[in-house]
C-alpha positions in Angstrom: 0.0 0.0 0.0 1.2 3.8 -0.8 0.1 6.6 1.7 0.2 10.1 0.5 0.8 13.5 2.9 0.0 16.5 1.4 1.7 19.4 3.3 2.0 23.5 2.4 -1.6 25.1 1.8 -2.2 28.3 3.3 -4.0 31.8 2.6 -1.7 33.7 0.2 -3.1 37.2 -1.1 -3.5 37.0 -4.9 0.4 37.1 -7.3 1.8 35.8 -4.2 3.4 31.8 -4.4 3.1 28.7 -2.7 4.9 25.0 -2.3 3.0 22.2 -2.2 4.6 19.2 -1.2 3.3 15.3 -1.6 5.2 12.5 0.9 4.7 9.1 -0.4 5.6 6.5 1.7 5.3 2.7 1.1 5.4 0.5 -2.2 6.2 3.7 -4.4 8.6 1.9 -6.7 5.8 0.3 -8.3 3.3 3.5 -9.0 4.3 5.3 -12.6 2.5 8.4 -13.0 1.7 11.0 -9.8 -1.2 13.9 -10.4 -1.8 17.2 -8.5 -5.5 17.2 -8.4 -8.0 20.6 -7.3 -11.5 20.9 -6.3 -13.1 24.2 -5.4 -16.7 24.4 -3.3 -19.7 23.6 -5.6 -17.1 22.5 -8.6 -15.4 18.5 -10.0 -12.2 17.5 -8.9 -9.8 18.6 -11.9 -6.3 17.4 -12.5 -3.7 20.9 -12.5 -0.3 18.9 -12.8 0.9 15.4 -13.7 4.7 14.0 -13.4 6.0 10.6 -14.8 7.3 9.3 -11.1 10.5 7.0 -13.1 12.4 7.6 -15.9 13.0 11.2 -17.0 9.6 12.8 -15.4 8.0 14.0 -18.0 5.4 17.1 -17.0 2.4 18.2 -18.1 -0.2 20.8 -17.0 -3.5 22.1 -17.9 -4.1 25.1 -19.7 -4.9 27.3 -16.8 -2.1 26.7 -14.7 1.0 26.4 -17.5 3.7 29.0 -16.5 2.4 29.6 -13.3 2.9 26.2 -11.3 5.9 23.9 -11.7 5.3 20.4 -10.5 8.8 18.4 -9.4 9.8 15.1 -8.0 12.5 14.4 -5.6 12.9 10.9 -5.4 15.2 10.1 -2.9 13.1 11.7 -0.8 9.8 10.2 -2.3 8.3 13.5 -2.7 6.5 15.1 -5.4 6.4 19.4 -5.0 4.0 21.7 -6.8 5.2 25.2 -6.7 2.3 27.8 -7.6 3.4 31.2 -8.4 1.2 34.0 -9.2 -2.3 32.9 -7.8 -5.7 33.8 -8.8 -8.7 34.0 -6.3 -10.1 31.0 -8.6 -7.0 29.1 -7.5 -8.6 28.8 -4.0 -9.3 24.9 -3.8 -8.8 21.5 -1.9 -5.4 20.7 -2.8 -4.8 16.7 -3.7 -1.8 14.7 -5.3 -2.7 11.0 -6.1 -0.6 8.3 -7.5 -1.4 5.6 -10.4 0.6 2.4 -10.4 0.1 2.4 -14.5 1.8 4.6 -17.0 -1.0 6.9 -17.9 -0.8 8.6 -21.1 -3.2 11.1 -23.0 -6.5 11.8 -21.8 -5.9 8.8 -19.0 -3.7 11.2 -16.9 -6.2 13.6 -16.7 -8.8 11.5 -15.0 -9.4 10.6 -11.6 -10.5 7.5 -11.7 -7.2 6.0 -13.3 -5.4 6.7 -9.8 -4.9 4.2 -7.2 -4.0 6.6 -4.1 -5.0 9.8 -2.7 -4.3 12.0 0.2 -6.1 13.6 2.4 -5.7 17.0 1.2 -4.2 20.3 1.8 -6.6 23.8 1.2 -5.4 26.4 -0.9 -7.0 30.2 -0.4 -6.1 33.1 -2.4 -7.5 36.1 -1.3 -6.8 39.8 0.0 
């Protein structure tokens, strides 16, 4: 079994940054693909940020988030980072990274339902 920590949500005032970080712990050799997941009140969960966890870590991001947040691995330390830089007020959500123990590819790494762990969450608010 993998557990996932999620650790570094706050309340930052809008164009102000913050570090998300993910500690995985238990069989993490064997999970391929790690997302950063959001839901705001009243809205779906929505994928922001997805990392290859082997080989050369390829990233990816959706549209609303590319060349504002940076997603990373460390995995010595088993820990997957998402560092958001100038934040919105519609940032403001429940924080999530999940792992998959399948290479996800395409539309698969996008979706939810293709990942095998979650955390528990971290909350996000950007406001003045």
């Amino acid at each position: 079994q993998v557990q996932l920590v999620e650790s570094g949500g706050g309340l930052v005032q809008p164009g102000g940054s913050l570090r998300l970080s993910c500690d995985a712990s238990g069989r993490t050799f064997s999970s391929y693909t790690l997302g950063w997941f959001r839901q705001a009140p009243g809205k779906e969960r929505t994928a922001v940020a997805v990392i290859r966890w082997t080989g050369y870590g390829t990233k990816h991001y959706t549209d609303s988030v590319k060349g504002r947040f940076t997603i990373s691995r460390d995995n010595a330390k088993d820990t997957v980072y998402l560092q958001m830089t100038s934040l919105k007020p519609e940032d403001t959500a429940v924080y999530y990274c999940a792992l998959a123990d399948s290479r996800l590819i395409n539309s698969r790494m996008w979706l939810g339902d293709n990942y095998n762990y979650w955390g528990q969450g971290t909350q996000v608010t950007v406001s003045s």
